[in-house]
Kinemage of the C-alpha trace (Angstrom):
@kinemage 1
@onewidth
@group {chain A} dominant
@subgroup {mainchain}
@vectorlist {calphas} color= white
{ca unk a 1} P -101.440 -117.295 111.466
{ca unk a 2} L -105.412 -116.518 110.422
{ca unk a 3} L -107.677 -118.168 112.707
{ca unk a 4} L -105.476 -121.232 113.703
{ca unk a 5} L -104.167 -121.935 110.195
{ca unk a 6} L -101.060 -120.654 108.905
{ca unk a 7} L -101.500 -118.818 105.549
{ca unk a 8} L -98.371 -118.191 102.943
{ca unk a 9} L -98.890 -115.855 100.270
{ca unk a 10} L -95.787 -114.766 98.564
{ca unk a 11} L -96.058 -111.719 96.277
{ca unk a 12} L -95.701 -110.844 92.626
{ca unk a 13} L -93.975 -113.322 90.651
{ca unk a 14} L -92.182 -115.315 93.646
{ca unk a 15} L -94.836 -117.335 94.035
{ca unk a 16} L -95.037 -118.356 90.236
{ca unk a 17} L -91.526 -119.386 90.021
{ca unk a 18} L -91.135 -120.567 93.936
{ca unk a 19} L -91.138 -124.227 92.960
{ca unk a 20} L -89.467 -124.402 90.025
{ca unk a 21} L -86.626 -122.528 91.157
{ca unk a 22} L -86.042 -125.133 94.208
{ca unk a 23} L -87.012 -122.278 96.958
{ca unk a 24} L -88.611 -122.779 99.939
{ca unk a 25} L -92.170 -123.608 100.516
{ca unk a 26} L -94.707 -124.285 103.623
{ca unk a 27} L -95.910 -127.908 103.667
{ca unk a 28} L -96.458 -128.055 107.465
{ca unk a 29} L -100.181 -128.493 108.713
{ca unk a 30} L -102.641 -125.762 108.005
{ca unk a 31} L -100.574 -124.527 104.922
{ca unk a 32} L -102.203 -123.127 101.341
{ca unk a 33} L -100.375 -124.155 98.399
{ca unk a 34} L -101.958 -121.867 95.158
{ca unk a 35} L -100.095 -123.526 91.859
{ca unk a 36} L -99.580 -120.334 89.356
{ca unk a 37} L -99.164 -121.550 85.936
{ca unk a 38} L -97.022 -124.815 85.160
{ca unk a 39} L -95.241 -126.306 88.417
{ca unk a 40} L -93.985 -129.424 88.951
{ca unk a 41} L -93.763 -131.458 92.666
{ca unk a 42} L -92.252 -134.678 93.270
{ca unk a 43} L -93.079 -135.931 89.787
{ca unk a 44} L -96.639 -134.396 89.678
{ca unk a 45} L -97.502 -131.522 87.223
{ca unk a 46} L -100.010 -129.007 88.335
{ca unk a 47} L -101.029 -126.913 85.571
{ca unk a 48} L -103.372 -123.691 86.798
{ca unk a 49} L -106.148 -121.598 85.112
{ca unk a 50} L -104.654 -118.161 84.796
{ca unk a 51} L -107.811 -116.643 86.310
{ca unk a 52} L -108.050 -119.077 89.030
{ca unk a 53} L -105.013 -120.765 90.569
{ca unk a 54} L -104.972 -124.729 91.430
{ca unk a 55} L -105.481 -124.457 95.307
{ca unk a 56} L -104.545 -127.230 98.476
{ca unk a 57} L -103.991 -127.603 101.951
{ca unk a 58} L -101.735 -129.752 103.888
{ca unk a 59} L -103.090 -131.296 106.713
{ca unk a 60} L -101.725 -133.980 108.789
{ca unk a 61} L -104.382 -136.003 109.039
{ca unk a 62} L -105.982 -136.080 105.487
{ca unk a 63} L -102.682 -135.347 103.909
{ca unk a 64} L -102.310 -132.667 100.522
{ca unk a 65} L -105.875 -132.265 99.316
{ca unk a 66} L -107.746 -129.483 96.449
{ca unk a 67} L -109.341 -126.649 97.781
{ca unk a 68} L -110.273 -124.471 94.903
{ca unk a 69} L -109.197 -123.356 91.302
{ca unk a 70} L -109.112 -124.826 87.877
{ca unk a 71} L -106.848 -127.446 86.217
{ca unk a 72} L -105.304 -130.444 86.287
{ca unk a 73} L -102.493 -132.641 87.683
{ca unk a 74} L -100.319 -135.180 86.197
{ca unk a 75} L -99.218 -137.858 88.373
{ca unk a 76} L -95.490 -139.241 87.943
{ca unk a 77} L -97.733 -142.488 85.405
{ca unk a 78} L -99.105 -139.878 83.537
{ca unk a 79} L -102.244 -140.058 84.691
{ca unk a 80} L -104.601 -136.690 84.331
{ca unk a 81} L -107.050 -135.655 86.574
{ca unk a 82} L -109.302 -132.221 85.638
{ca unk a 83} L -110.340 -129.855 88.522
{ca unk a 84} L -112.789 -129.324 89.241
């Protein structure tokens, strides 16, 4: 807990492989996802600059939205969207 939020930062390459593997991840309110590399969500592809790491938040009221990094995500129609 920082200020309020909750922050999750898992270490070396555990947080690269976190989703793919089916382990466990924070999606209540206040949590940070960072995307490292190639992951894939519920039918949505992140894909991450190596230098800087797709970043979003989960919040309850506005739901799972970008807060930083490079990239782009596939939805489940293939649709592409570039960020930023």
């Amino acid at each position: 807990m920082e200020s309020g939020r909750v922050k999750v930062k898992a270490r070396s390459d555990y947080k690269a492989h976190m989703l793919k593997n089916g382990m466990p991840s924070q999606w209540c309110n206040g949590a940070t996802q960072e995307f490292v590399g190639t992951v894939k969500v519920s039918g949505y592809t992140f894909e991450s600059d190596t230098n800087k790491p797709l970043q979003f938040v989960v919040d309850r009221s506005k739901g799972f939205y970008y807060l930083a990094g490079k990239g782009s995500v596939t939805d489940p129609q293939g649709k592409v969207t570039t960020l930023p």
